[in-house]
C-alpha positions in Angstrom: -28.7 -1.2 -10.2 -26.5 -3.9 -11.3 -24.0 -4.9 -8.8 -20.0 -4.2 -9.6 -18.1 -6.7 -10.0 -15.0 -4.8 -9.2 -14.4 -1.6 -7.1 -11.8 1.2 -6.9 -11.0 2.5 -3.5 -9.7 5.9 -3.2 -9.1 7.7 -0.2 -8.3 11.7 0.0 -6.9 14.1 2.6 -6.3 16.6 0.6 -7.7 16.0 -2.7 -4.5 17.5 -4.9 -4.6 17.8 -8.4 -2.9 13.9 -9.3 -6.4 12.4 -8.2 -7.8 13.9 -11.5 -5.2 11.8 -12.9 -6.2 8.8 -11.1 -9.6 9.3 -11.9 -8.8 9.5 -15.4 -6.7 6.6 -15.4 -10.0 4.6 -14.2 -12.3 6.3 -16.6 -9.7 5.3 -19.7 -9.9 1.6 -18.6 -13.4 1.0 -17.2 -15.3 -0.6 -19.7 -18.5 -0.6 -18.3 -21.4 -0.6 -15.7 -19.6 -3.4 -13.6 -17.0 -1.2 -12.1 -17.5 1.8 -9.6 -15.3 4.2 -8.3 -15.5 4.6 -4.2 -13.8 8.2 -3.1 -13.3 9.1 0.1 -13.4 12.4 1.6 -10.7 12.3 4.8 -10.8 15.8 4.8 -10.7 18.3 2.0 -13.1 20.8 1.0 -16.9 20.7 -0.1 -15.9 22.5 -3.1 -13.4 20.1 -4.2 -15.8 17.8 -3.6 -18.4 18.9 -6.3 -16.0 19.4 -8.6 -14.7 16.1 -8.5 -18.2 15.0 -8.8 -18.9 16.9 -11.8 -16.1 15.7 -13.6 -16.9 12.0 -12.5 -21.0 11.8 -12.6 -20.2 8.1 -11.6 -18.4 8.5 -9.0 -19.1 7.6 -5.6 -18.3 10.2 -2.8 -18.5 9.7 0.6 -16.9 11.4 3.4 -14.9 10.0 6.9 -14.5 12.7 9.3 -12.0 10.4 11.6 -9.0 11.3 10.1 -6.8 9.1 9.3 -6.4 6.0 6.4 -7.2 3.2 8.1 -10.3 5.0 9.3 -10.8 6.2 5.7 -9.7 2.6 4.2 -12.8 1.3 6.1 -15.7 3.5 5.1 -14.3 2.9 1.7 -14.7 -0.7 2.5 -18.5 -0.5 3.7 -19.7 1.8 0.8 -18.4 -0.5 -2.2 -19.9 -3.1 -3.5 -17.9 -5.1 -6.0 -15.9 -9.0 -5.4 -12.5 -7.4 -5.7 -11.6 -4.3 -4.1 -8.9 -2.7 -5.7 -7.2 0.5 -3.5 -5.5 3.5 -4.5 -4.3 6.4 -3.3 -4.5 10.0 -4.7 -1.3 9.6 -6.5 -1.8 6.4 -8.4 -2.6 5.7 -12.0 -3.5 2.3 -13.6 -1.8 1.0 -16.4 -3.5 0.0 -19.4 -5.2 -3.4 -19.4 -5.2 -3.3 -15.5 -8.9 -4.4 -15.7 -8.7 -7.1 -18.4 -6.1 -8.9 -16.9 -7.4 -8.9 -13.2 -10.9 -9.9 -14.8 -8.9 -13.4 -16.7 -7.0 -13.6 -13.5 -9.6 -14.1 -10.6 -11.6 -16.4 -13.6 -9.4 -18.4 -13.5 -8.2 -18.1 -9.8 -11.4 -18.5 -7.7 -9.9 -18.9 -4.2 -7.6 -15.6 -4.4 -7.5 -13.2 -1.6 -5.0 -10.6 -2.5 -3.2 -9.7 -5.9 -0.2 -7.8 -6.1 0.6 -5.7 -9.1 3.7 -4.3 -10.5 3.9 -0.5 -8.7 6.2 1.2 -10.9 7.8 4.6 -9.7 6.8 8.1 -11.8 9.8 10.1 -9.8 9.4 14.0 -10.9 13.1 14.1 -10.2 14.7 10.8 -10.6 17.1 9.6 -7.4 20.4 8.8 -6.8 20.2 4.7 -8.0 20.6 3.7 -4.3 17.8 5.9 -3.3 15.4 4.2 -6.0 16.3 0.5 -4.6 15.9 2.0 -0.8 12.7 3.6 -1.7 11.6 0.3 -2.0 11.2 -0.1 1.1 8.8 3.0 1.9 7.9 4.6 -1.2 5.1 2.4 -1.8 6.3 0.6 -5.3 8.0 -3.0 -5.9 9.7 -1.8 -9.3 12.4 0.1 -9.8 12.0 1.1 -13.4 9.4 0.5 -16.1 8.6 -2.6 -17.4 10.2 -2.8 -20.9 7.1 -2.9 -23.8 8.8 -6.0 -25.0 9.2 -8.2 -21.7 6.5 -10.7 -20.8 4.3 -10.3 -18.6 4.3 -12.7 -15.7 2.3 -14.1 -13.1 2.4 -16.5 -10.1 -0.1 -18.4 -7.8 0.1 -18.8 -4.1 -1.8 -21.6 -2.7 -3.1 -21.4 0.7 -1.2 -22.5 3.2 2.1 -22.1 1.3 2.1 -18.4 1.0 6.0 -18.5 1.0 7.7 -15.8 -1.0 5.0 -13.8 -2.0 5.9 -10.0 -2.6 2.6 -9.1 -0.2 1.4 -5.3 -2.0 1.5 -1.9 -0.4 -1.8 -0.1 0.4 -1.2 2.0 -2.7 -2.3 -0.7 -5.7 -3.2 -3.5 -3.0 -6.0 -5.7 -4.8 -8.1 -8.1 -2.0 -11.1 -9.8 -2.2 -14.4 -8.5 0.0 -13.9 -10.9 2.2 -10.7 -9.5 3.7 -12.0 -6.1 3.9 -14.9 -7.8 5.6 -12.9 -9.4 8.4 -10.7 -5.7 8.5 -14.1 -4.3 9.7 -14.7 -6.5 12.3 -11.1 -5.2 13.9 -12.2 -3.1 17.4 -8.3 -2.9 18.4 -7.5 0.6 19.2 -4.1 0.8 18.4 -4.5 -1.7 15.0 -7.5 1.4 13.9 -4.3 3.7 14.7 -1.4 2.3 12.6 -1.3 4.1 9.4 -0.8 7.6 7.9 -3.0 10.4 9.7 -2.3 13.8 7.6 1.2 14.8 7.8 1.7 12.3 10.8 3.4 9.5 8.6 2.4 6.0 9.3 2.5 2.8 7.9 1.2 -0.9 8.7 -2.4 -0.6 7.9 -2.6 -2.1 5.0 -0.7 -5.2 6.6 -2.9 -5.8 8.8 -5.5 -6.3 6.0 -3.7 -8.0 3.7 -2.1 -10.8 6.3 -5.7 -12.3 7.1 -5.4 -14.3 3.8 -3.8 -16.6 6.7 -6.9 -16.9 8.6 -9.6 -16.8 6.3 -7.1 -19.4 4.1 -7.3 -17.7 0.8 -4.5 -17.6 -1.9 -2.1 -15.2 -3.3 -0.9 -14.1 -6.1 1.5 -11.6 -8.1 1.3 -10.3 -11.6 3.5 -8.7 -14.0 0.0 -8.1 -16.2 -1.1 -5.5 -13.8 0.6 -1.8 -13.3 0.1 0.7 -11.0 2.1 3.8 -11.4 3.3 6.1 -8.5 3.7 9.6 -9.1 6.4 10.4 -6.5 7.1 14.6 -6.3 10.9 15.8 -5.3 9.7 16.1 -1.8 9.7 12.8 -0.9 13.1 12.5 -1.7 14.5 14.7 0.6 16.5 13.4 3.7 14.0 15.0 5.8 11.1 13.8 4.7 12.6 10.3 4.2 14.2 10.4 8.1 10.9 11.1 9.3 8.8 8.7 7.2 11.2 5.3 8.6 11.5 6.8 12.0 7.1 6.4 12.2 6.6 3.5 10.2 9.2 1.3 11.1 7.7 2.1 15.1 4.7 1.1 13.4 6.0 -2.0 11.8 7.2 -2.8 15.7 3.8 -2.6 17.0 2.6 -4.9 14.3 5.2 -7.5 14.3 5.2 -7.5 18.1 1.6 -8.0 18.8 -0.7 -8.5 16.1 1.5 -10.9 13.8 3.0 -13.7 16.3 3.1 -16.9 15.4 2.3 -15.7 11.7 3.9 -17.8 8.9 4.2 -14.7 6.7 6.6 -12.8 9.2 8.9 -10.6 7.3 12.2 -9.8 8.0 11.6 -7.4 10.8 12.5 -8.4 14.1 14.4 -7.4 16.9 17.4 -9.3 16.4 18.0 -8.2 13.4 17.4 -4.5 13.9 19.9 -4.5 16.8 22.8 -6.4 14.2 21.7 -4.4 11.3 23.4 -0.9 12.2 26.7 -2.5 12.7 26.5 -4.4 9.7 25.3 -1.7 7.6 28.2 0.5 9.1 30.8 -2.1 7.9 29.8 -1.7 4.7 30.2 2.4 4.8 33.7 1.7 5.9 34.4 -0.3 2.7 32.7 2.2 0.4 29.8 -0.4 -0.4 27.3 2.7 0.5 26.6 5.8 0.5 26.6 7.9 4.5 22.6 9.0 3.7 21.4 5.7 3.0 23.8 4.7 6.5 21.7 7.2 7.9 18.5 5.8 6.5 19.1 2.5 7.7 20.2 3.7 10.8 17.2 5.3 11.3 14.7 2.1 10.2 16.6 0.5 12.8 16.1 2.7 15.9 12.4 3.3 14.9 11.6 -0.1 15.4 13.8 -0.7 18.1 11.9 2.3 20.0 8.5 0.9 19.0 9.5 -2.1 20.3 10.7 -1.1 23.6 7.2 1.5 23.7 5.1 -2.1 23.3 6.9 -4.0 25.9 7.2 -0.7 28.3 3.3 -0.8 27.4 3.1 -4.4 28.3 
């Protein structure tokens, strides 16, 4: 059997009915024998399971009893075979062309270690306009709207070690190169294994930690406007309740990862402790003026305590 040059990484929990429409999405654009389709079972039932597989003769199942993504992310990671791994979850689609373009893109890029694509939100009920640029930032997509047919597409290269600026991807259309994945499963760290979403426990920072070793292994970047990934986002997750809990966990998880595992790393983000202690006033000043709305105050609010908590739970720890 001819090896892949390119595989897609799926993992499940529950298996719902938008990963027949992620499947499909790969099946429309796969070309040929050089691409295979990795699905991971994190949970859901045998007979989903063979009728997914009926459906998808091609497809690769395998299961990871450890619950959890990261856990999932890497038995996905061991099982495929391809250069590029590209991963998505059970509620992503792949634009059209997705394939071409990465294909002309790593040609002609030979040292890249991560793409990111344009994630482009599919809202079943579309948000408040604050609540789509808030999403953002944990609603796993970089665009707010989709592109326009008649834009151009564009692109931009990172080169190793000035990574500066570039808009690293969520897990959720992140595109890396074996080599990262490889490094990601040589990671024994307990609590690293147990950042990230674990059923309805809501999680985040996994796919971080993978991407951010382009530092180490000195690979570059790059972002492209040629590449989509769709999100299909259900009225659900738009709900103050949902959205409170989701920042509360992942911003503690964001804590744990900028406090331990990323010091001294030149991609830092903007998350730190300073700045989560200012942020609430500032953010509050702007209420008062009638710059924002009191549930996004509430939102931010929120980010800010969950990272100051899991900040104070690692130092506490230490």
């Amino acid at each position: 059997m001819e090896t892949p040059w390119l595989s897609f990484i799926i993992c499940s929990w529950q298996a719902p009915p938008t990963l027949d429409e992620t499947l499909d999405s790969i099946a429309r654009e796969s070309p040929s024998h050089d691409i295979e389709t990795v699905l991971v079972n994190n949970g859901f039932t045998p007979d989903r399971a063979t009728e997914l597989q009926r459906k998808h003769p091609a497809l690769r199942l395998v299961d990871e009893t450890t619950p959890g993504l990261a856990h999932a992310r890497r038995t996905g990671f061991r099982t495929a075979r391809g250069e590029f791994f590209v991963c998505l979850d059970d509620d992503n689609l792949i634009g059209p062309g997705f394939i071409n373009a990465l294909k002309k893109l790593t040609g002609r890029e030979p040292r890249l270690g991560c793409v990111c694509p344009v994630v482009v939100p599919l809202w079943e009920i579309k948000p408040e306009p604050w609540l789509q640029e808030f999403g953002k930032s944990c609603l796993s997509y970089n665009s707010p709207c989709t592109p326009a047919a008649s834009s151009n597409p564009r692109e931009k290269i990172w080169k190793h070690p000035n990574l500066d600026g570039w808009p690293s991807p969520s897990g959720g259309g992140m595109i890396i190169h074996r080599a990262l994945a490889e490094d990601y499963l040589r990671e024994t760290h307990e609590d690293r294994l147990a950042l990230g979403r674990v059923g309805n426990k809501l999680g985040a920072s996994e796919d971080q930690d993978i991407i951010y070793r382009i530092n180490r292994l000195g690979w570059d970047a790059a972002w492209s406007g040629q590449m989509l990934v769709y999100h299909k986002i259900p009225a659900a997750r738009t709900r103050m309740s949902y959205l409170l809990k989701l920042n509360w966990k992942m911003m503690q998880d964001a804590a744990l990862f900028e406090s331990i595992f990323r010091r001294g790393d030149p991609l830092r983000s903007w998350n730190s402790l300073p700045n989560h202690l200012a942020l609430p006033f500032w953010k509050f000043l702007a209420w008062i003026r009638g710059r924002i709305p009191a549930r996004l105050l509430l939102l931010e609010w929120t980010r800010s305590a969950g990272f100051i908590w899991g900040w104070l739970k690692v130092t506490l720890r230490a």
